[in-house]
Every structure is written in structure tokens, then in C-alpha cells.
C-alpha positions as CSV (number, residue, x, y, z in Angstrom):
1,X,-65.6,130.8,-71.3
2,X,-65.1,131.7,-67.7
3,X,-65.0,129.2,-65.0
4,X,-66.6,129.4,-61.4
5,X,-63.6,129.9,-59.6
6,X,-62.3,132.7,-62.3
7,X,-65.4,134.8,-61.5
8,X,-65.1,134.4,-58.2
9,X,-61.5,135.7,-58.1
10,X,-62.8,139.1,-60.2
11,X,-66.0,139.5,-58.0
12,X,-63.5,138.9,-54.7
13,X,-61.2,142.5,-56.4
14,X,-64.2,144.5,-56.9
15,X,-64.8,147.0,-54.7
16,X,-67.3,147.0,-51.9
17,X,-70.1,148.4,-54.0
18,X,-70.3,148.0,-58.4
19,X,-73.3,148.1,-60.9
20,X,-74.1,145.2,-62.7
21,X,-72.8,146.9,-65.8
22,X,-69.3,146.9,-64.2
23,X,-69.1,143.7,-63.4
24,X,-70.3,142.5,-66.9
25,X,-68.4,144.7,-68.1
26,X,-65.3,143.4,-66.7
27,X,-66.5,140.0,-67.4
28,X,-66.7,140.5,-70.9
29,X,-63.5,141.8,-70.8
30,X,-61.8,139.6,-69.1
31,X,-63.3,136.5,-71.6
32,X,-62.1,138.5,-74.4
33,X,-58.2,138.7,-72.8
34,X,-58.4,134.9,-72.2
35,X,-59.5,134.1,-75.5
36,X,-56.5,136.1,-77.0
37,X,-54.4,134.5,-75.0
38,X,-55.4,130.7,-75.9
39,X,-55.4,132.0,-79.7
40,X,-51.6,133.4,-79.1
41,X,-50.4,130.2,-77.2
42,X,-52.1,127.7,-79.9
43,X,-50.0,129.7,-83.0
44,X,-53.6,131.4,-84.0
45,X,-52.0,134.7,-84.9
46,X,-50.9,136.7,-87.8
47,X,-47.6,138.7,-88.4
48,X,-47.5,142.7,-88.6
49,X,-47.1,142.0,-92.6
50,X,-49.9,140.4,-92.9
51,X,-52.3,142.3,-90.5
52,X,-51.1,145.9,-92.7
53,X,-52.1,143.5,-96.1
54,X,-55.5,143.1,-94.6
55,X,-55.8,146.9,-93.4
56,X,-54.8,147.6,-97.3
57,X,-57.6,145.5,-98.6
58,X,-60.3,147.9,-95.8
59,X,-59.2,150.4,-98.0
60,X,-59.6,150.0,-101.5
């Protein structure tokens, strides 16, 4: 979830003029970057090895 003073930061480095797609857009990007991030720093990732194991399974 994004805070107040995060989407003010992102609306303050848009330019001038944006469509409401852009900015929620961005918005949804920018939830989905700090998400990862949080996962990453709380050990909620999996190797290489195991990511290819589950690409394997995709495929049979």
C-alpha cells in the first residue's frame, strides 16, 4: 500500500501535464516495486533452482 506522502513524491516528478492512466499507471507500478522489495528484505524469495523447478512443472 502507498502512503500519502509516497504519492505525493510521484505526483510532484510527473510532468506538467499526465492522463489519469499515467499516473495509475505508475502507481500501480510503483506498489508492485515496493511490495517486492518488503518480500526480498523479509527472506520471502526463492533461489534460481527452484524458480527453473517450477518453470519445469508449467511445462509438462
Amino acid at each position: 500500500m502507498i502512503t500519502k506522502t509516497r504519492l505525493k513524491e510521484h505526483i510532484e516528478n510527473f510532468p506538467d501535464e499526465f492522463s489519469l492512466d499515467e499516473l495509475i499507471e505508475r502507481l500501480i507500478l510503483v506498489e508492485k516495486i515496493e511490495l517486492a522489495n518488503r518480500q526480498s528484505e523479509n527472506g520471502e524469495t526463492i533461489s534460481e533452482t527452484e524458480l527453473d523447478k517450477e518453470i519445469e512443472k508449467w511445462f509438462k
